[in-house]
N, C-alpha and C positions, 0 to 999 in steps of 0.2 A: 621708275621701278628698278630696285636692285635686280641683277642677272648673278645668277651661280655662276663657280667659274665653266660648269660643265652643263649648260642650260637641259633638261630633259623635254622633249618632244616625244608625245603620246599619240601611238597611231590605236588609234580605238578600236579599228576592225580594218579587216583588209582580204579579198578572195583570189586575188594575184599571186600566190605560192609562197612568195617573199618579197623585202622591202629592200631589199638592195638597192634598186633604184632610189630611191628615197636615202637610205646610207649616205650614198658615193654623194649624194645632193648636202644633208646633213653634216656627217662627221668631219667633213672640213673647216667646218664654222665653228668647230668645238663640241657640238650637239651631241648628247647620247638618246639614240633611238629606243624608246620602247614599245613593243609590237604586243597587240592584245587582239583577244578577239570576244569584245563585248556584243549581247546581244539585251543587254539590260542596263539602262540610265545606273542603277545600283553598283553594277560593276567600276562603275569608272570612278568612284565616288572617291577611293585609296588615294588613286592617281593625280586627282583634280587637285590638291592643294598644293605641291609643288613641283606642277608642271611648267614650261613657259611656253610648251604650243601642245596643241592637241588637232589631228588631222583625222577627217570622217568618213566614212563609209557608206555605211547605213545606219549605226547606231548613234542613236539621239542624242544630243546634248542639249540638255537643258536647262531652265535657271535652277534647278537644286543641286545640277552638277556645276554651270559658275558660281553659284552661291560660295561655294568651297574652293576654289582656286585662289589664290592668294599671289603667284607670278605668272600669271597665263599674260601673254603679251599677242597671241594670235590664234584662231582658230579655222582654219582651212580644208573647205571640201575638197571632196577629190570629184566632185560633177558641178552643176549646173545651180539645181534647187539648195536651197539654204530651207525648207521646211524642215530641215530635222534640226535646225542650232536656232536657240531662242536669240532670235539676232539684237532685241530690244534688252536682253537682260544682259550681254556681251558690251554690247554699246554704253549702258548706266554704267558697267563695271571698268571703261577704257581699253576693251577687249578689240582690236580688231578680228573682222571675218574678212576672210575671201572665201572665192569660188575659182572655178575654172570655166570660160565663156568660149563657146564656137568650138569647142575640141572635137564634137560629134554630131554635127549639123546635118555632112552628107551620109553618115552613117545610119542616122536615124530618121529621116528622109527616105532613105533607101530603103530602111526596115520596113515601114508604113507603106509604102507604095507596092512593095513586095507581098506585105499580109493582106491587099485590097484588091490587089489582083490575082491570088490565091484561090478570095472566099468571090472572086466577080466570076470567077470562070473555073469554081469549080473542082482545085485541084485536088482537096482533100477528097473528096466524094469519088471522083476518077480515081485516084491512089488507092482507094479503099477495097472501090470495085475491082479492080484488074486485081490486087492482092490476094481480094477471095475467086479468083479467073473468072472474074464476068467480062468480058469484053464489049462493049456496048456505050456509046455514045448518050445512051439515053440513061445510063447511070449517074449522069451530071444534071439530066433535065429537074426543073427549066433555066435554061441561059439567056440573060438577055447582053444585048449588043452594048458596050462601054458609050461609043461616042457618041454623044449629043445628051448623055445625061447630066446630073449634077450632081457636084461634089459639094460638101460645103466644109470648112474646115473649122472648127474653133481653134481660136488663139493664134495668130498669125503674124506670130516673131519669126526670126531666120530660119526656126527650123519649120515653121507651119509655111513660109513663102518658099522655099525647097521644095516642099511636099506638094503645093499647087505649079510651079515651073514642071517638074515632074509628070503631076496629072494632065497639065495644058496638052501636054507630047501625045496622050493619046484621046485628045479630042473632047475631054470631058470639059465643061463649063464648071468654073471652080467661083465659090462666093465666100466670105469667110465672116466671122465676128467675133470681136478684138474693143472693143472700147476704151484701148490705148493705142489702138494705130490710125494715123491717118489716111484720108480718103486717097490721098495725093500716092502716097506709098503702095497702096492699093492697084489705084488705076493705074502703076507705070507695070504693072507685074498683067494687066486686062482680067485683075477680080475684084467684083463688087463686092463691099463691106454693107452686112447686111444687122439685122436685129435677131438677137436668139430667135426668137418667135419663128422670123420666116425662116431662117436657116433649116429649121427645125422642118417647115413644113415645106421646104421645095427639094431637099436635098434625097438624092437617093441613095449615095456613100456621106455617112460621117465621119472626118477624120478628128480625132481625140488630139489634142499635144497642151491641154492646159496646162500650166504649173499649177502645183497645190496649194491653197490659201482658203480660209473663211467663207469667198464667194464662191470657190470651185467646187466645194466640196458635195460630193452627190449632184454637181451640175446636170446632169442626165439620170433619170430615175422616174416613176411610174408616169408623170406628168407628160413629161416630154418624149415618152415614145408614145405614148396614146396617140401623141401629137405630129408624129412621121408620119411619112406616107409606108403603107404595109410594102412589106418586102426591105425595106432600107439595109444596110451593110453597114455593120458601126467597127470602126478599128481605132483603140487606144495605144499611142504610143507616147503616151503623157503620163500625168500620174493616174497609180490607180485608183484611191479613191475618189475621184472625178467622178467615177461611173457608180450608182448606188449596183451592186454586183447581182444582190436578191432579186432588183425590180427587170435588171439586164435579163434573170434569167426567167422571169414570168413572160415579157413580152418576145424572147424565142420560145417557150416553150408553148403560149400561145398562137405562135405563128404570126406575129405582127413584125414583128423582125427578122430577115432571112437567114443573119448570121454576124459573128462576130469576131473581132481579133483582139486579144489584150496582150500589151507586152509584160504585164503584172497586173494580178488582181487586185481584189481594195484591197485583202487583210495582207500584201506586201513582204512574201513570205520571207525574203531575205534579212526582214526582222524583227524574224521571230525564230528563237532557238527551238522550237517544236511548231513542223505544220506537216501537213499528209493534204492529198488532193481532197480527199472526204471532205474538209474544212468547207469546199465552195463546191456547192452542186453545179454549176458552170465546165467544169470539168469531167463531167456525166454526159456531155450534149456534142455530140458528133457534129455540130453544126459550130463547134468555139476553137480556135487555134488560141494558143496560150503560149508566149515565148518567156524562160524566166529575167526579164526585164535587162535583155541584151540588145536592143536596139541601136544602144549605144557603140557597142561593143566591136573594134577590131583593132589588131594589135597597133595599128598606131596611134588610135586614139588614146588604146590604155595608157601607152606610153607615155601619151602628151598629158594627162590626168595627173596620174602620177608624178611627171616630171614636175609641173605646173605647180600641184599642190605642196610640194616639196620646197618647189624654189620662193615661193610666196613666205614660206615662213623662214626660210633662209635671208629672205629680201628684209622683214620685219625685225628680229632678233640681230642682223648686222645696224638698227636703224634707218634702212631704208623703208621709201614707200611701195606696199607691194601694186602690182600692177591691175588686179583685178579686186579693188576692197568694194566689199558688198555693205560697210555702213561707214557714215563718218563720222571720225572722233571730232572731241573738241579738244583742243590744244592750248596750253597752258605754258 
């Protein structure tokens, strides 16, 4: 594939204030940065035919937008998931994608562990009271005791085996279900890999951290909390649509659930260029902590994101191999 002499890289959205970082990375290579801030696949549609990287956000890339590219030689997230870039219609077009891996492991660990021992003991409820000057211990009732119950985690990649090394600290019994991890991986960490089913029914905290895909999608929704044990503690620090949001909010408003933590709801407001809390009555219920999907988030990680996504397409457009490709070309 011909290169301009002045290759352009499309940063599609970005909430970081500015792309300097990204600059100082690029315009050594020749690169001219252009910074946008799309919250609609339409948007990027101008940009797409002669661009030679495009770098993500949150807004989507999909195959109507590579359909239109004509030099794109790389497309690079600035996280983890690759569910917003059609990675299969990239790959038929000799697109590489990267990502960025492990850059917020203990920060999102940390997050999850922090929103679960929040909603275990209570704090919101305490905050609430003393704000309105109730002083009163029994403003939290009822509390039950952390140690000897169980956790169970879905999805028990680095950052789900963090979030149980974490829980082990205060005595909880941690089990997890993964049908990509092995038993062996499991038992050096002392958590049993269990079947949705049981997890479902022995666990008294759920911890969320699925990636978003076809099987995940609505993973937990009216079924499966029928199917808890009443009182359970669900905290998502995964994606949001994992959790169907509606059926979340029937089984706390029912009382079958004691409460909840999401680090983003399903409808993912960051993109969407119009959302208001009205949108999810989940946000109505004094029983749900809502973080807007910062779990990730602290300045060094941004850093390492940024830096990361940057250098990967820096690494591609010099010809080299980037360090984190999420698909593989075939070579000719």
């Amino acid at each position: 594939m011909k290169r301009e002499d002045k290759p352009k890289v499309v940063i599609t959205d970005f909430d970081f204030g500015d792309v300097d970082v990204e600059r100082q990375i690029l315009e050594p290579i020749g690169a001219e940065v252009i910074a946008l801030q799309s919250k609609s696949e339409e948007q990027l549609f101008s940009s797409a035919a002669d661009c030679a990287a495009m770098i993500n956000q949150y807004a989507r890339i999909g195959a109507s937008t590579i359909a239109k590219m004509q030099r794109c030689e790389v497309i690079a997230r600035y996280g983890i998931g690759v569910d917003i870039v059609d990675v299969e219609a990239a790959t038929e077009k000799g697109i590489q994608v990267t990502n960025v891996r492990d850059y917020c492991v203990e920060e999102v660990a940390d997050h999850a562990i922090a929103m679960w021992l929040s909603l275990a003991r209570k704090l919101p409820d305490y905050n609430a009271a003393t704000h309105r000057g109730v002083w009163e211990w029994q403003s939290g009732k009822p509390i039950f005791r952390i140690r000897g119950r169980t956790m169970g985690v879905v999805s028990f990649g680095k950052i789900g085996q963090a979030i149980s090394t974490r829980a082990k600290a205060f005595g909880v019994n941690v089990i997890a279900y993964d049908p990509y991890i092995s038993t062996d991986v499991a038992a050096q960490l002392g958590v049993e890999l269990v079947t949705k089913a049981q997890l479902l029914a022995r666990s008294d905290y759920v911890l969320m951290q699925a990636p978003m895909t076809p099987d995940t999608h609505h993973f937990l929704s009216d079924a499966e909390f029928e199917s808890m044990k009443p009182g359970c503690i669900i905290v998502n620090t995964g994606r949001g649509p994992t959790i169907d949001n509606k059926a979340l909010y029937r089984a706390l408003k029912s009382g079958q659930l004691a409460a909840a933590a999401l680090d983003d709801p399903e409808e993912e407001p960051a993109k969407r260029a119009r959302w208001t809390p009205d949108d999810n009555p989940l946000f109505s219920l004094p029983n749900v902590i809502v973080t807007p999907h910062s779990a990730y988030y602290s300045e060094e990680s941004i850093l390492t994101a940024r830096e990361t996504a940057a250098s990967e397409v820096a690494r591609v457009l010099t010809g080299q191999q980037p360090q984190f490709p999420v698909n593989v070309l075939s070579r000719v």
